[in-house]
N, C-alpha and C positions, 0 to 999 in steps of 0.2 A: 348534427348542425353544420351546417354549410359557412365556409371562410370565404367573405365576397373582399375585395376589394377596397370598401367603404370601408369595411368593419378592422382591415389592415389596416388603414391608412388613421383610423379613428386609435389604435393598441399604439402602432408606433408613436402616436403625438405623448402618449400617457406612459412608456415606460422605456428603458434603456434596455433594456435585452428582451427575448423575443420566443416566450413559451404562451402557445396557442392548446392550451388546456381546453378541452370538451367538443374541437370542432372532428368531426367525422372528415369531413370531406374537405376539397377548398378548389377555388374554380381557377382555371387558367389565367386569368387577370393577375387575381392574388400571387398565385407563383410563380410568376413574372415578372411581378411587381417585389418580392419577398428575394427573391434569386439574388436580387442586386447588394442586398443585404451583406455587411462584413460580420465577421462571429459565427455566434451559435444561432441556427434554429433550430426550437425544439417542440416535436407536435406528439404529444401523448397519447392523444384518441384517434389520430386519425386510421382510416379502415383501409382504404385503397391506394395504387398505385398507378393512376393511371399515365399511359406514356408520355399523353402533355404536357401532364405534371413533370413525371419523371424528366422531361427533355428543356425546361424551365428550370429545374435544380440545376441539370448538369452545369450550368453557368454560374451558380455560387461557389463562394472559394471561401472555406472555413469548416465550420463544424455542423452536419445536420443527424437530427435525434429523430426516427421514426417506432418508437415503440409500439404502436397502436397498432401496425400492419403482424396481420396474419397468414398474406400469403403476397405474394410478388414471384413478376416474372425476369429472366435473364433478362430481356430486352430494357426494362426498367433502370434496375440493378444496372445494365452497360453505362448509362446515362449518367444514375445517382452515383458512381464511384469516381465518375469524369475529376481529373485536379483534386478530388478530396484529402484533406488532413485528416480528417477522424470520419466515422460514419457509427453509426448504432443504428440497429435494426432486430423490429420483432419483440415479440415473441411466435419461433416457426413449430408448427407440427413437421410439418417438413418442406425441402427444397430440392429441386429439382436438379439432377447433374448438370443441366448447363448452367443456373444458375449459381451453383456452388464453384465452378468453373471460374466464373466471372468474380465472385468472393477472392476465391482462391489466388487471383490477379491482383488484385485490390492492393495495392503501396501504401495507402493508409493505415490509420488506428482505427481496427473494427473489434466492435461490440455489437455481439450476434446473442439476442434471446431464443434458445431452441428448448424442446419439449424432449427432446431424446438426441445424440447423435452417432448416425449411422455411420459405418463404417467408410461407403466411397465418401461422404461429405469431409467426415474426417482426412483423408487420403486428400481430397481438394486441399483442401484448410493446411494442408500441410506445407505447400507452395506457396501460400502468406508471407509476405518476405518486409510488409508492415511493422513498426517498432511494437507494435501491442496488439494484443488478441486476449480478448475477453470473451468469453461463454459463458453466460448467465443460465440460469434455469435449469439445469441438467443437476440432476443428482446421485445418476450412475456414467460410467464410461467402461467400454470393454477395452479389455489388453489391446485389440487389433488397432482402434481408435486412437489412445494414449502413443503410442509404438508410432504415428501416422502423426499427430499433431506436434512429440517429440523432433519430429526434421524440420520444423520452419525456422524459418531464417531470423526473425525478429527474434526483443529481446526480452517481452514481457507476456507472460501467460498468467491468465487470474479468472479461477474456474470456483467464482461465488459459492454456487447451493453445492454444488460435490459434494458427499457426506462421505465416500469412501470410496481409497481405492486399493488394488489389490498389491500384490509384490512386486507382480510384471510391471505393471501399468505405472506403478510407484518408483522403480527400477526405469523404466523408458524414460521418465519426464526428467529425469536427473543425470540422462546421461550427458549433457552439456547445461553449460552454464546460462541458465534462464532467472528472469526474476518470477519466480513463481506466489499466486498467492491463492490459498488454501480455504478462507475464512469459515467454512461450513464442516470440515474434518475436528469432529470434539474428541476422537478418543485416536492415540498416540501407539500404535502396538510395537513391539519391540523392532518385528521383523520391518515397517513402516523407518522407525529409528533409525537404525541399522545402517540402512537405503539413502535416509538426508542425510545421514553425516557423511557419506561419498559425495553430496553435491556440494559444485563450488558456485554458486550461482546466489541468490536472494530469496529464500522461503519463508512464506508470512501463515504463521498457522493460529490466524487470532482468532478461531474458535475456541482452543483449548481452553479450559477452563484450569484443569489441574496436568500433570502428568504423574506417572507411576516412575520411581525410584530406578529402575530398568530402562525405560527408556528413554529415562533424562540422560545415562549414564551411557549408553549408546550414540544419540543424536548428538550429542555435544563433544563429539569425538572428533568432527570434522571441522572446516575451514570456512563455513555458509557465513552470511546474513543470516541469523536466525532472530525471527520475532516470534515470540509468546506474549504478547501484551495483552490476553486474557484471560492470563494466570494472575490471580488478586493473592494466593497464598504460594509462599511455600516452607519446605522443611528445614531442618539442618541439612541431612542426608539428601535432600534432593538439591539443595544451594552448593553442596560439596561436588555435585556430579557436575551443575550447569556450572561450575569455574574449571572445569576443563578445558569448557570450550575456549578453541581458538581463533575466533573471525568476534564481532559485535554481536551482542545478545541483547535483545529488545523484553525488558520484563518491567513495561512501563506500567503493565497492570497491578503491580505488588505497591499496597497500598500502606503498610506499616515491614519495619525490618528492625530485628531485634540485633543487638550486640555479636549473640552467639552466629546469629543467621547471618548477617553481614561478614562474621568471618571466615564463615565457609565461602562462603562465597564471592569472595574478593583474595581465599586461597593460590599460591604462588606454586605451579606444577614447574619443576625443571627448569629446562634452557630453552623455552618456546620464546618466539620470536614476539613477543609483546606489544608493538609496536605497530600489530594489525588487529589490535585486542581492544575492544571497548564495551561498555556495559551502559543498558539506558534505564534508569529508575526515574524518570518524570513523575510515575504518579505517586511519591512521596512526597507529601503537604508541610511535615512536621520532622523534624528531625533530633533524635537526642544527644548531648556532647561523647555519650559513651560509642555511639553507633557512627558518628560523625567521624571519631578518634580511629575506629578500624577502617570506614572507607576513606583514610587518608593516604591508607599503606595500599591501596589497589594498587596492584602493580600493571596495568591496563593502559593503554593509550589515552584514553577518556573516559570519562564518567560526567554522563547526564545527570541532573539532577533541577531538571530548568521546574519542579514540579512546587518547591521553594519560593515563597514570598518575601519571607525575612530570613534574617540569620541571628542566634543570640552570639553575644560576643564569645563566648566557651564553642559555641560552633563554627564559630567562623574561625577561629583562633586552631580549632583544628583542622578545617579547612585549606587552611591557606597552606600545611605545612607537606599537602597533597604534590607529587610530581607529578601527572599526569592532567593532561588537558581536562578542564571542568568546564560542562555546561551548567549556569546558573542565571540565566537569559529572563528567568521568571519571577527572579527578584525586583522588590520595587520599594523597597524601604531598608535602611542600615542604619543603626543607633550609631553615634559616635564611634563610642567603644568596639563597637562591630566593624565599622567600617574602618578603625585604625589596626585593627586585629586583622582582618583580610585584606588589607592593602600589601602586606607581609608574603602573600601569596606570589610566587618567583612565573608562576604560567599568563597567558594572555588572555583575554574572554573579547569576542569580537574587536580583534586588531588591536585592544584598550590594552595597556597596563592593570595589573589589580588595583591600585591605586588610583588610575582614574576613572575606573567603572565604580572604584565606591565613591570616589570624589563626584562625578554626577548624581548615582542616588541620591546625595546629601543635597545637589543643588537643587534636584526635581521634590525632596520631600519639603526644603524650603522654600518654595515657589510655590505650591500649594497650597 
């Protein structure tokens, strides 16, 4: 389906942002008329790249989304990266070295859909010197690859479908501090473990569903960002291992935590510098005064817990007697007795005193 002009000029009257879902194609009017455009455009189906088009983008200044395209040329690509913030392109079988060239140049935030990536591509991509690079669709990479997209300059890597990668390749991505995001990696092996707990960077491994005893007690040896927020369980023995860690541990996925579990894991190792230590449990809805009673002794920077609607007074009461910064951002009602119980709390919650974060609840539940 062809994008005429009219049929811009008819989408813009009817909506605030600007995704051209079903059209193939769009005629030089449109993208000329569309170029002028502040923000995102974002076109899903479209097939082709033709230069006019291409050379009518280059004049937009924002965000453009081309998923749709399957193949484009360098010359195109020179055009569409002109001034861009962000770029998304593809899904590619493959790109040609001048094109990848031109990628490779690219100062922006790209997100590149490919089917494989070969090694010179990779070697280009390594010269990306853009704050974010994303790779979509890929679900292998060889060492030479990894070892090659390892050197870019930017500061965020997020390689969606990946399902696995090797020691090398796990070893090269870590050797500086990247924010890495993993989300398609479901199984944790030791020598993998091992590897992150060297990185000092941000790795989000929110595929995991579980980890093995081993290599919670490995990974959490080091100093990362580490997220696991789709881990829904865990054990004693594995909550013992993950309060080793020492950076902030994201285990927003753990949905109930028992007394015993809580205190493995809010466990006090040594003389570690705590102060760079935090834990995120958002997705706890309910919370018991006995479990509440042990994560008051986290000895941690902070502890999320924005996953909280109310507090009973017995929980708040143990709450408040907590020293470390609390998130609890997802509260929206405090009985009396609760909210005189956690006004007692000596920390801040957004710039507020404890006592006037509950003194608003009170005034927002009476207003209601």
């Amino acid at each position: 389906m062809l994008l005429t002009l009219d049929k811009t000029h008819e989408i813009s009257k009817k909506e605030d942002h600007y995704s051209y879902d079903g059209y193939t194609s769009i005629d030089d009017d449109a993208a000329q008329f569309l170029a002028k455009k502040h923000g995102s455009l974002i076109f899903p189906d479209l097939r082709e790249m033709p230069l006019s088009t291409a050379r009518h983008f280059s004049k937009h200044r924002g965000f453009l989304e081309f998923t749709g395209l399957r193949e484009i040329s360098a010359e195109a690509l020179q055009y569409l990266t002109e001034g861009k913030m962000s770029l998304t392109l593809g899904k590619f079988e493959d790109l040609s070295d001048e094109a990848a060239k031109v990628l490779g140049e690219f100062e922006g935030n790209l997100t590149l859909g490919l089917s494989h990536l070969s090694d010179s591509l990779a070697e280009a991509l390594s010269k990306h010197c853009g704050e974010d690079l994303v790779l979509y669709g890929l679900t292998e990479m060889s060492d030479e690859a990894a070892q090659s997209i390892a050197k870019r300059g930017g500061e965020l890597l997020a390689l969606p479908h990946l399902k696995r990668l090797t020691g090398t390749a796990a070893k090269a991505l870590c050797e500086r501090g990247l924010e890495i995001h993993l989300p398609a990696i479901t199984e944790l092996s030791d020598e993998a473990a091992e590897i992150f707990s060297k990185f000092r960077g941000e790795i989000y491994l929110n595929g995991l569903k579980k980890i093995s005893d081993s290599a919670a007690e490995r990974v959490t040896g080091g100093k990362s960002f580490l997220c696991l927020d789709g881990i829904t369980e865990i054990t004693q023995s594995t909550a013992r291992s993950l309060s080793k860690h020492q950076a902030y541990l994201d285990l927003s996925g753990v949905k109930e935590l028992t007394p015993s579990v809580a205190n493995d894991l809010t466990t006090k190792w040594g003389d570690r510098d705590y102060r760079f230590i935090g834990l995120n449990l958002n997705g706890l809805v309910d919370l018991s005064a006995e479990t509440a009673e042990v994560l008051s002794n986290y000895p941690g920077h902070s502890l999320d817990l924005n996953g909280l609607k109310t507090l009973s007074p017995e929980v708040a009461t143990a709450l408040s007697r907590s020293k470390c910064n609390l998130g609890l951002f997802g509260l929206e009602e405090l009985s009396d007795a609760a909210a005189d119980a956690f006004s007692k709390y000596q920390g801040r919650l957004n710039r507020m005193s404890a006592k006037e974060f509950a003194d608003g609840l009170r005034k927002t539940a009476a207003a209601a």
